[in-house]
N, C-alpha and C positions, 0 to 999 in steps of 0.2 A: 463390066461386072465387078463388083466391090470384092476384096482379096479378102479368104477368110480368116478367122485367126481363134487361134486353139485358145482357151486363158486359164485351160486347167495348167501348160506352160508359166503364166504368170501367177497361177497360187501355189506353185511350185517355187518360183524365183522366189516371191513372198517369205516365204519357208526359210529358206536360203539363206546364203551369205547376199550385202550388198553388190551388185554389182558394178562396175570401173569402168573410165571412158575406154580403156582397152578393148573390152567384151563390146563393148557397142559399136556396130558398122553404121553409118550413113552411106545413102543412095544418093546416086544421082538423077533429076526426076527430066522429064521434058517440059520445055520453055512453058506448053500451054498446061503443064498438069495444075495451078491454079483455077483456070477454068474449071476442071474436069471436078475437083476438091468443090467448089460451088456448086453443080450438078448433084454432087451427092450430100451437100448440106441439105440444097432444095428438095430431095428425095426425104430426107429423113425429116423434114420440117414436114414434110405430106402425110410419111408414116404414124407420126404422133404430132398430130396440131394442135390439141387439147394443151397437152405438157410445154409444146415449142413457147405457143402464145401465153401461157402461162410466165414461162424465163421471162418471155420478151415484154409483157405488160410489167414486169416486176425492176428489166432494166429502163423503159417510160418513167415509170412513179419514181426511181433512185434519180435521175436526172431532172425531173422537177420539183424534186425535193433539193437538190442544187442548186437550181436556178433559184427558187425560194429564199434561202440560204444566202445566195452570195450575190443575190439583181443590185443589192445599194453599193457594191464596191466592184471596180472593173477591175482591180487586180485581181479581189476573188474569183470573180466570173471567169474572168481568161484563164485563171489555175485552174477552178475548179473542172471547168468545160474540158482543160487539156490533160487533167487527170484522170477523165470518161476513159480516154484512147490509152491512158496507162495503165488502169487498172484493169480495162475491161477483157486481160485472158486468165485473172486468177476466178473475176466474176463469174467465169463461162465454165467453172470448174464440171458445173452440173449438169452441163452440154454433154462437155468430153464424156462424163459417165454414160448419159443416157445413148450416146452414139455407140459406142464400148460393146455397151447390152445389148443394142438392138446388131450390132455384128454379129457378138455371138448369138443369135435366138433366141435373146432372154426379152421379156416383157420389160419395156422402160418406164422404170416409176420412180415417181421421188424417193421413195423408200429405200428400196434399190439403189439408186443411185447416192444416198445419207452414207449407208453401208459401205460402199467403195471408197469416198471419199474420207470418211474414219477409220479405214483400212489403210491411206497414206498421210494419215489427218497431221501428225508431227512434220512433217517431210512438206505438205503443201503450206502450210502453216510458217514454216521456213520460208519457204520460198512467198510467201506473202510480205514475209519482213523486210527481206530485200525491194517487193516491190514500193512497202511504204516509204521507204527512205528514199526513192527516187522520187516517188510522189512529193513527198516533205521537201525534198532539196528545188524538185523544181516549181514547187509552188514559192517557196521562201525567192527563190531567183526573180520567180514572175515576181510578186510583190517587187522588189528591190527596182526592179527594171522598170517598171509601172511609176510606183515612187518616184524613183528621180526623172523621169522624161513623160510624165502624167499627161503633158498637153497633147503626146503623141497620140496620146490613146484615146482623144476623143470623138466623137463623130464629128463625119465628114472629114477627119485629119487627112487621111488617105486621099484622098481627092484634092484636096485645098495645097497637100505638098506636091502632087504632080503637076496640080495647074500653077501652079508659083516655084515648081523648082526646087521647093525645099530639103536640102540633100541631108540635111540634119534629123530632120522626121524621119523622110524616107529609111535612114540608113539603122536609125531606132531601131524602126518597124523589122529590118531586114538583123538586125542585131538577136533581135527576142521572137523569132522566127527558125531565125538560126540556131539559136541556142533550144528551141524548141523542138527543131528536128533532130538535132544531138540525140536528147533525153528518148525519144521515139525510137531512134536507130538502136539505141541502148537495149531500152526494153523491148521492141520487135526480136534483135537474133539472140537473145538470153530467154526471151517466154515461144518462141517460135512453134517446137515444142517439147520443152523440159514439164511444163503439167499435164500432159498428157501422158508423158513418159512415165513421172513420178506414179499415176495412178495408173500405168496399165503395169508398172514392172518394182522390183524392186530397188531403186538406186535413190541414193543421195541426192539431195539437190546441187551440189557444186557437179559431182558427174551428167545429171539433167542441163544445166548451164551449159556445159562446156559440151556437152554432143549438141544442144542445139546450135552453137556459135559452128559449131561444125558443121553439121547441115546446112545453114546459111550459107555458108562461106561455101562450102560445094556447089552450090544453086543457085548463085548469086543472081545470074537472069530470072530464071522465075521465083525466087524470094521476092524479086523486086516489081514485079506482076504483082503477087500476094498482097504486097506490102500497099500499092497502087489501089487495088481492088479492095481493100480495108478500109485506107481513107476514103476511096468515095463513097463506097457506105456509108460511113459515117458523114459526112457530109450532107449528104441525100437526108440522114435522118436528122440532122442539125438544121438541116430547108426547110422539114415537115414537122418541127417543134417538136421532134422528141419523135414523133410514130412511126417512123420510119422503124426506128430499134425493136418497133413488137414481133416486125416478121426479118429483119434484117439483122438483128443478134443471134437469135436462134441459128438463124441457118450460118452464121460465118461461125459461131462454137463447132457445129456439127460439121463444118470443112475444116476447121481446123487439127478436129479431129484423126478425119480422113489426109489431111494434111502429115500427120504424125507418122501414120502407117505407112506413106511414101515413103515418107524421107528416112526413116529409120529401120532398120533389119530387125525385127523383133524373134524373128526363128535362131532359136539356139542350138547348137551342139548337142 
């Protein structure tokens, strides 16, 4: 049964002075609560389908407007594609809202949901900046690393350096891989959730960061569930040209959501 949560407490904090990574407790969750966080995405994707598939057609057409975009250049495409997985928890902004409402018994509407998010509008807005500059830096990387080692990047390179041994390719690939999962790790325990936080309470973004790095770091087993069950999502919707994201965005906002309420003590004093 989903925990309930008071939020006349957070038009209260609102009110308020900010609050500090001191006042914020994290929890510690069980290995399987990932799972359990998808369970209740999948509930709330049922509870309002209309609005889910709505997000989720809307994060379809942003990714083929990408691919659009960026099919004549592979550095593009390989940034662009790997900024999907960077950008996509400030996208979900309007997830968190709509999950938020429908906890506490409110009707989830876009409308609704506009109102809370211009309620932290500075504050996520912030925290979006930070996320373009990772965006920026690691697309600029891709580029760079594309550029100088371009043959690596071709089709069938993958294959032609296993069957010939080529440690040069190979280790390209495992270079900008690597440095790809950096930027991921990055952004996964800094956005984990600090925009959920931002919108359900009143704190700064540097205090949002630094509790989610804390929540991470306390659950480091099932963060790493979370984090696992993320990418294959995304995967799965990058197999099915994008439509995977119409019903499989939705519902990982809306655990992520429920993810927040775990991991974070939101009852005050």
């Amino acid at each position: 049964m989903a925990m309930t949560h008071d939020h006349s407490i957070s038009t209260s904090q609102q009110q308020g002075q900010l609050q500090t990574p001191s006042t914020i407790e994290v929890r510690k969750v069980a290995v399987a609560a990932p799972i359990t966080w998808l369970q209740k995405g999948w509930d709330d994707f049922y509870r309002i389908p209309a609005l889910s598939l709505l997000y989720g057609l809307l994060s379809v057409a942003g990714c083929y407007l990408m691919y659009i975009y960026a099919r004549e250049s592979l550095a593009l495409l390989l940034g662009l594609f790997s900024g999907v997985l960077l950008a996509g928890p400030f996208v979900a902004v309007g997830l968190y809202a709509a999950a938020r409402d429908m906890e506490a018994g409110h009707p989830a509407t876009i409308g609704r949901s506009l109102r809370s998010i211009g309620a932290a509008a500075l504050r996520i807005a912030l925290i979006s900046v930070f996320l373009a500059v990772v965006y920026i830096l690691w697309l600029r990387v891709s580029s760079i690393i594309v550029a100088l080692h371009y043959a690596a990047f071709q089709p069938d390179a993958v294959q032609l350096a296993v069957v010939n041994m080529d440690w040069g390719t190979l280790s390209v690939l495992a270079l900008y891989l690597g440095i790809g999962l950096l930027f991921s790790i990055l952004v996964f325990m800094t956005m984990a959730v600090s925009l959920p936080l931002i919108l359900d309470r009143n704190v700064d973004p540097v205090t949002a960061v630094l509790t989610s790095i804390r929540a991470v770091n306390a659950n480091r087993v099932p963060m790493l569930l979370w984090a696992v069950l993320i990418a294959a999502a995304a995967v799965v919707s990058f197999a099915t040209a994008f439509l995977g994201f119409a019903v499989l965005f939705p519902v990982l906002g809306y655990a992520t959501w429920h993810s927040y309420r775990d991991l974070v003590v939101t009852e005050q004093p």
